[in-house]
C-alpha positions in Angstrom: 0.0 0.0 0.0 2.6 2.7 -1.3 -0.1 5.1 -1.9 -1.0 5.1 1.6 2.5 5.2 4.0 3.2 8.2 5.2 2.3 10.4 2.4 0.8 13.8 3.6 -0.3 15.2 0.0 -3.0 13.4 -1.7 -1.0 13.4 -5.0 1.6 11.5 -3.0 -1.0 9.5 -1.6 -4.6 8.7 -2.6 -3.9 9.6 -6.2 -0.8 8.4 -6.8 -1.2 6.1 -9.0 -2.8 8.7 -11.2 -0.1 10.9 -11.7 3.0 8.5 -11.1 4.3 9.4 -14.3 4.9 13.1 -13.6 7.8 11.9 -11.3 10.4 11.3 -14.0 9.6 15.4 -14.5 9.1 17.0 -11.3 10.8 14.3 -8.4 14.3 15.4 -6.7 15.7 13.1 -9.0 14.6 14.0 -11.5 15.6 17.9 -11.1 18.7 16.6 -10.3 19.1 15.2 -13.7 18.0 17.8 -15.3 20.5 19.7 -13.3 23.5 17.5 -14.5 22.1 17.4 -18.0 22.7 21.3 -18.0 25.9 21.2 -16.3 27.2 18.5 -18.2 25.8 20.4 -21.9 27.6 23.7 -20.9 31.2 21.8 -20.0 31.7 20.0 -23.2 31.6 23.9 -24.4 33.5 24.7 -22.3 36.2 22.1 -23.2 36.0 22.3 -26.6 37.4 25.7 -26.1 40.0 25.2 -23.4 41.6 21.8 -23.9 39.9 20.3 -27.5 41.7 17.3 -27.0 39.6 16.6 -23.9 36.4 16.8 -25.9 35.9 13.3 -27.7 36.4 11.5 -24.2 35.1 14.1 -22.0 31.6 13.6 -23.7 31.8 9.9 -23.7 31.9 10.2 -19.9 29.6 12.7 -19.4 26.4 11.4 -21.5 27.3 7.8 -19.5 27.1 9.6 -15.8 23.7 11.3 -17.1 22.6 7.9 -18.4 23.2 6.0 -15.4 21.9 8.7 -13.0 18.9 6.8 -11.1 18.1 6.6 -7.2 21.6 5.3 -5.6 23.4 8.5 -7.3 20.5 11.2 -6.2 21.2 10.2 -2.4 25.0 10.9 -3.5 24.0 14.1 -4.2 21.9 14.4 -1.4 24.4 13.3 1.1 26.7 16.3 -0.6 24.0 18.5 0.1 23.6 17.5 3.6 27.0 19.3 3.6 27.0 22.0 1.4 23.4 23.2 2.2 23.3 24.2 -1.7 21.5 21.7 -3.7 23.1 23.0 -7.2 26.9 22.7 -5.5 25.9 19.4 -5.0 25.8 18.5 -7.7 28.6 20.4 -8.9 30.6 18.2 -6.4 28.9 15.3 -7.7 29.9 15.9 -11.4 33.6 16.9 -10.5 33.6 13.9 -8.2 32.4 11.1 -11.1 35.0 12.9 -13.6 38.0 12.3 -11.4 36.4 8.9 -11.0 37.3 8.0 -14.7 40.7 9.9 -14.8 39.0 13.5 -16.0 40.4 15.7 -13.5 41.6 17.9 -15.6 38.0 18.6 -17.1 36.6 18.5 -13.5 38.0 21.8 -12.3 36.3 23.3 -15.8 32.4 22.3 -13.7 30.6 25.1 -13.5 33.0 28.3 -14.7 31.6 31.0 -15.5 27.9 29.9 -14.2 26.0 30.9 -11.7 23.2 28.3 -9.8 20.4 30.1 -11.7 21.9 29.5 -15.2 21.3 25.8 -14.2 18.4 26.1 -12.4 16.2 28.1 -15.2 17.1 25.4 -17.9 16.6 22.6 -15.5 13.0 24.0 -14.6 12.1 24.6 -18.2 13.1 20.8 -19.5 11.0 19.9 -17.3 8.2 21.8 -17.7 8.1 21.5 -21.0 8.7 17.7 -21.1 5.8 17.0 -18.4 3.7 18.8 -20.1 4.6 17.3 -23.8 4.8 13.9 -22.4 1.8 13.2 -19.9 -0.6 16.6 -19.5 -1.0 17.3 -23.1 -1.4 13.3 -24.2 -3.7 13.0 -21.6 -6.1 16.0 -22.2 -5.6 15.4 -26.2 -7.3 11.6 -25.1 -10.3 13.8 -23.2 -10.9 15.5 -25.6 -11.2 12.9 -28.6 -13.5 11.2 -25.8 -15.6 14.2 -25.3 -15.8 15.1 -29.2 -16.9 11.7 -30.0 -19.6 11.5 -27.5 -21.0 14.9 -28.8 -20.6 13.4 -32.1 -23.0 10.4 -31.3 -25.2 12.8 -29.4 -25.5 15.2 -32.4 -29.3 14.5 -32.7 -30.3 13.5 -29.1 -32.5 16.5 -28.9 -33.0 18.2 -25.5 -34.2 21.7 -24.0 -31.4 24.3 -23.6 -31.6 26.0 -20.9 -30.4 29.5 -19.6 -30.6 31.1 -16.5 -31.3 27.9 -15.3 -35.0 28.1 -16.7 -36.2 26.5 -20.4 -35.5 27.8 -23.6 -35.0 26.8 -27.0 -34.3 23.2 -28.4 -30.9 22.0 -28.5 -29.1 18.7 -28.6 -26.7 17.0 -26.5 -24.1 16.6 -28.8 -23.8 20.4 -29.9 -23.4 21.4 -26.2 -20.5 18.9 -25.6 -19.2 20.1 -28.9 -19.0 23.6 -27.1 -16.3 22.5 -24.4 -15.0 20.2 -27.0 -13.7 23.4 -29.3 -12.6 25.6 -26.4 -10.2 22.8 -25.5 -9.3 22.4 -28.6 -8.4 25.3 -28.8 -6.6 25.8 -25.3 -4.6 22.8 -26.6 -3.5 24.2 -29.2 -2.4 27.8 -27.5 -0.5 25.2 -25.3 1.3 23.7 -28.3 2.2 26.6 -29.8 4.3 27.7 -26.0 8.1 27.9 -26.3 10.4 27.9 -23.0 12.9 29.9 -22.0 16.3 29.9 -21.2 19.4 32.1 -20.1 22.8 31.6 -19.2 24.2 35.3 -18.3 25.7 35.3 -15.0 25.0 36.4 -11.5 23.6 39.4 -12.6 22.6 38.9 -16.0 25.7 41.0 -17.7 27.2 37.6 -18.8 31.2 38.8 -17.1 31.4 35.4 -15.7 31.0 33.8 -19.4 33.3 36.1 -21.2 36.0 35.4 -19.0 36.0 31.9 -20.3 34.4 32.5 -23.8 35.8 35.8 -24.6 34.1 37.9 -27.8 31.5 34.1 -28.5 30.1 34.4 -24.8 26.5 35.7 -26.3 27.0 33.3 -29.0 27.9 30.5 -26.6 25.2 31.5 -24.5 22.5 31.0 -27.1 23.9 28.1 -28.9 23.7 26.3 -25.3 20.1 27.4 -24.6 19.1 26.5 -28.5 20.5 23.1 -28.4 18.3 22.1 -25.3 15.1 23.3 -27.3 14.6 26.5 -25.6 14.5 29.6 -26.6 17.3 32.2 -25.4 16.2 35.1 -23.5 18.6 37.8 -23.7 18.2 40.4 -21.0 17.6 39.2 -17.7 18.2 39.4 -13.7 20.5 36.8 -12.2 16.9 35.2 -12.6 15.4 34.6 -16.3 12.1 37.3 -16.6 9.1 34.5 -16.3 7.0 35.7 -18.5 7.1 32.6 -21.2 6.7 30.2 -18.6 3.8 32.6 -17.0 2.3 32.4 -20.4 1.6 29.0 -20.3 1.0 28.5 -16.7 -1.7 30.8 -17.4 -2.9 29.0 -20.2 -3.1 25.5 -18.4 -5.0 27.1 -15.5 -7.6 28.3 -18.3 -7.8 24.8 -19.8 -8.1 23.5 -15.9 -10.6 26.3 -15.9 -12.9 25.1 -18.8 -12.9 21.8 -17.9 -14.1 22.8 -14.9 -17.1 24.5 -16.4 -17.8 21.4 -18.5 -17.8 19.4 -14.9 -20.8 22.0 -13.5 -22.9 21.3 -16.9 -22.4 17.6 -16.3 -23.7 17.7 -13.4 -26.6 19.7 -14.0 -27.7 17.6 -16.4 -27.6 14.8 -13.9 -29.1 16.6 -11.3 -31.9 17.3 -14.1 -31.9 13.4 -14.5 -30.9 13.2 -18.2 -27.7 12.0 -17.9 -26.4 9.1 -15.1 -23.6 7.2 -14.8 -24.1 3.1 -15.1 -23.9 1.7 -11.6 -20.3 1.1 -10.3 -19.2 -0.1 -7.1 -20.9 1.4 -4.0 -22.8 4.7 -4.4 -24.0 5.3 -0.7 -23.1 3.5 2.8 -26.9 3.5 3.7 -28.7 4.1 -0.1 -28.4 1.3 -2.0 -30.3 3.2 -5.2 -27.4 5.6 -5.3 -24.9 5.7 -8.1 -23.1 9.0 -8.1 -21.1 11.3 -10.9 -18.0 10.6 -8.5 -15.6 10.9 -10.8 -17.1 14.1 -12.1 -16.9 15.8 -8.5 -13.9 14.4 -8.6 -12.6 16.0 -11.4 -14.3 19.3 -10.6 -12.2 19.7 -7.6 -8.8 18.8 -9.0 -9.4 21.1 -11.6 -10.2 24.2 -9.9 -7.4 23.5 -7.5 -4.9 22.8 -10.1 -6.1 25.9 -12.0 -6.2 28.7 -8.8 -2.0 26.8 -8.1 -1.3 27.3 -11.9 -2.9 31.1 -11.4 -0.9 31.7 -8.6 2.5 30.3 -10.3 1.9 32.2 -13.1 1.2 35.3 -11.8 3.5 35.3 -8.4 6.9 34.4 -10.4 6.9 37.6 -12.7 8.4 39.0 -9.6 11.9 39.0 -8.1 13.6 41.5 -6.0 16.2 43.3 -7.8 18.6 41.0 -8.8 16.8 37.7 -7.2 15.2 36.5 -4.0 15.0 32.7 -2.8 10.8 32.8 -2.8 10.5 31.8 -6.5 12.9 28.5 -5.5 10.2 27.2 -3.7 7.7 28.2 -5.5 9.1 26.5 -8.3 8.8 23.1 -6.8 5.2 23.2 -7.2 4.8 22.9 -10.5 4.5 19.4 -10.2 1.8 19.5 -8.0 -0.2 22.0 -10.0 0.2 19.5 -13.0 -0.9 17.1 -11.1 -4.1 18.0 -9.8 -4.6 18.7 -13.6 -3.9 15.5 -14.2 -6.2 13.8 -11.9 -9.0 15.9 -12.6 -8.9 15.3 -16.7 -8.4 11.7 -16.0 -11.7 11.2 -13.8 -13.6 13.3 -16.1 -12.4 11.0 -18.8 -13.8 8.1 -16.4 -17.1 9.7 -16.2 -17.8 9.9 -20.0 -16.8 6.8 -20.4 -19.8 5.6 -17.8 -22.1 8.5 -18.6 -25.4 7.0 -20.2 -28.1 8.9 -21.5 -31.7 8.8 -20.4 -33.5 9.1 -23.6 -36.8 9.0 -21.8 -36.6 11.5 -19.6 -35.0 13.8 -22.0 -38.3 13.4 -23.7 -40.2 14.0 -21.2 -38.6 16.7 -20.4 -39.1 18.2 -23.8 -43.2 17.7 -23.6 -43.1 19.6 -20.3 -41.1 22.4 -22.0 -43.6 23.6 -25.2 -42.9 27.1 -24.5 -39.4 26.3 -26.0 -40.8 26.8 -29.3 -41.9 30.0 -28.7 -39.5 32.0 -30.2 -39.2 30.0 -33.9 -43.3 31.3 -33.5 -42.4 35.0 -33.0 -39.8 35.0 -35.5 -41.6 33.1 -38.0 -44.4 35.9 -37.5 -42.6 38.6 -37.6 -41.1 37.3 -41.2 -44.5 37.6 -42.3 -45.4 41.3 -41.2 -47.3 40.1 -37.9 -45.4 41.1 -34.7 -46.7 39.1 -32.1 -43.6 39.3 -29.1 -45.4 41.0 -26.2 -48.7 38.7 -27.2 -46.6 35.8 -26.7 -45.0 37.1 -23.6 -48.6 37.3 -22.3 -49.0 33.6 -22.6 -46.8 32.7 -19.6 -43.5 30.6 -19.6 -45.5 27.6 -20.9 -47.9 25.0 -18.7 -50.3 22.7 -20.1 -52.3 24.0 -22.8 -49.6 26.1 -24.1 -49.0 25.3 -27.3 -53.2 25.3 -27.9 -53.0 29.1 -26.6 -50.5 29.9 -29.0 -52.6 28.4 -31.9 -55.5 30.2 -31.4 -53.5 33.7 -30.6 -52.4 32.8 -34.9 -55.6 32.2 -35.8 -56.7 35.3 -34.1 -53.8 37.6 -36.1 -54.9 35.7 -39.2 -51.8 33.1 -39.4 -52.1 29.4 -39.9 -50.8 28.2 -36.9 -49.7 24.9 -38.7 -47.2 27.2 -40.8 -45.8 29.0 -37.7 -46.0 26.3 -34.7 -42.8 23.9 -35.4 -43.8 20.5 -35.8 -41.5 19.3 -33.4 -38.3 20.2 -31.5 -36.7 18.8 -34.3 -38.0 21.4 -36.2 -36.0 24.3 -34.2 -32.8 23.2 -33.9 -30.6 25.1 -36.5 -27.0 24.2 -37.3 -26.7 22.3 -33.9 -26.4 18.9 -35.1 -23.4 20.4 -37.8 -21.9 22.4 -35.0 -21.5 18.6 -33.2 -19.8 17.2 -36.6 -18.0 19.9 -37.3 -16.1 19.9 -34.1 -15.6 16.6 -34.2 -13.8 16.7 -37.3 -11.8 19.0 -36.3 -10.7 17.2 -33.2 -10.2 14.5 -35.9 -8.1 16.8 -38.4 -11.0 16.5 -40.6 -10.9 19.8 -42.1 -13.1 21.5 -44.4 -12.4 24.2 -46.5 -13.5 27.3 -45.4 
């Protein structure tokens, strides 16, 4: 029972299984490697300029120690810490340490020149970032919403009654309203593939002395190159920290996608609570209610989501600021990117769970629709008014519907001289424009089913 011993986060514990995979990302150990893959990046440029004949050896060792960095090595470095008190000199030590190991000495004492912690730190941060989110948020929301847009395609003619402020209004269908939060995270998705990192190497205080010393006229050069090569994009100007505002960007755009999913989770449940959708029976539902089978996995979700998406907030907005030069605050705040990602994670996972179990009740949904005539009311008015008869306060009159309605409404055509069998829609059916294309259309897009135009 791993997910239970002496875990006090629930990511660590309850849901751990969920979001394991975000540990190769956002674990010490992971940072660590990161760490070392920086450090390790910047020396063989380093010693291609200082001793070249270092080079072809010096990189054999160096891509093996990254390779073969796992848990026995990350307590190395954490017992150099232990000492050091500076989890980046660690692993300075660390890297020297291994060199002299395999008879690089010489190359050891090159470790870290010209750098400062943060010219490791901001790289390290934004491999991982943009790996987690590459590798496990995006694949996982991409697989939500192929589930979502291929529900709303299937439920592209379930018709139903639309409602706003809570009360009836005109016909809809199922499909077109899960083809609504379908295309807004298809779109957030997108915005989210389109986000490029940052990185800097320039110094203690960003004027990039310590790099010139060693590179001379090629330290800018250098500087990019480095950054470039890892996939990031080099930031010229900066503190002894990087500006966050790249990284902010797409913090901000996960907590909208967090955000939107969250608002898809309230409609859900409405339309439970209105009984015309349920999830099949699984497991126990209530310790005392044996009818009971609840949208678990939708509340669930909902409350992952907003969490992850008021942390991502926060992230993004809070580390645009450093004092002068740098503080220590955005360290730690740093370290919670993980757990922001994974309270995303969670929550698009159980929402994924609920569609999957979500069933329609067909039934009810027409019931619901011959309690609701009034929702035809305003094809009537509109269809009047085409033909030179403006009948909108009349209809007002009628009241929001009740039995007899649509009889009422007849006879108030009759009495303006239109055939109410022209103006009354047959059916719901009748009223429910593009809404069934809207559905098809989405999900072709999800699909990369374009059309032209």
């Amino acid at each position: 029972m791993d997910c239970v011993r002496g875990a006090v986060s629930p990511v660590d514990g309850r849901y751990r299984p969920l979001v394991s995979e975000l540990s190769s990302y956002f674990s010490e150990e992971a940072l660590m490697r990161y760490r070392l893959l920086v450090e390790a990046e910047y020396l063989k440029l380093v010693a291609a300029r200082a001793n070249p004949q270092l080079a072809g050896r010096l990189g054999e060792a160096l891509d093996a120690i990254i390779s073969g960095f796992g848990l026995e090595e990350a307590e190395a470095v954490k017992a150099i810490e232990a000492e050091t008190r500076h989890d980046v000199e660690a692993i300075v030590r660390f890297l020297r340490q291994r060199l002299e190991g395999v008879g690089l000495g010489e190359a050891a004492r090159l470790v870290h020149v010209g750098l400062t912690s943060e010219d490791v730190n901001n790289l390290a941060y934004s491999l991982a970032l943009r790996d987690a989110v590459a590798r496990v948020v995006v694949p996982a929301l991409e697989s939500l919403l192929r589930a979502l847009a291929e529900k709303a395609y299937r439920e592209r003619l379930t018709v139903m009654v639309a409602r706003t402020h809570g009360r009836p209004a005109v016909p809809t269908t199922l499909g077109k309203e899960l083809a609504v939060h379908a295309y807004r995270l298809l779109a957030s998705l997108r915005r989210v593939g389109d986000a490029r990192l940052p990185g800097k190497v320039s110094g203690a205080v960003g004027t990039y002395a310590g790099l010139v010393e060693v590179f001379g006229d090629e330290a800018l050069d250098v500087s990019r190159r480095l950054v470039e090569s890892l996939g990031l994009v080099h930031w010229l100007a900066t503190k002894q920290v990087i500006p966050h505002d790249d990284v902010s960007r797409l913090l901000h755009e996960l907590a909208l996608a967090s955000m939107l999913l969250v608002d898809l989770c309230r409609d859900l449940w409405l339309l439970s609570t209105l009984g015309l959708v349920y999830p099949r029976p699984r497991g126990v539902g209530s310790s005392t209610m044996p009818q009971k089978s609840n949208p678990v996995e939708l509340e669930n979700a909902e409350g992952n989501l907003e969490t992850a998406s008021n942390m991502l907030s926060f992230l993004a907005s809070r580390l645009l600021v450093s004092r002068l030069q740098r503080d220590l605050s955005d360290s730690t705040i740093r370290r919670n990117y993980g757990v922001a990602l994974a309270h995303l994670l969670i929550g698009a996972k159980n929402l994924a769970a609920y569609l999957e179990r979500m069933e329609v009740d067909r039934e009810e949904i027409k019931l619901d629709l011959e309690r609701h005539p009034e929702i035809l009311a305003e094809a009537v008015q509109i269809r009047a008014r085409l033909r030179g008869v403006d009948l909108l306060e009349e209809i007002r009159a009628l009241g929001t519907g009740g039995a007899g309605y649509l009889e009422r409404l007849a006879a108030l055509l009759e009495m303006r001289g239109l055939r109410a069998s022209e103006i009354i829609p047959r059916s719901a059916e009748e009223y429910l424009g593009l809404a069934p294309l809207i559905a098809e259309l989405v999900y072709r897009l999800v699909h990369g089913e374009r059309r032209g135009g």
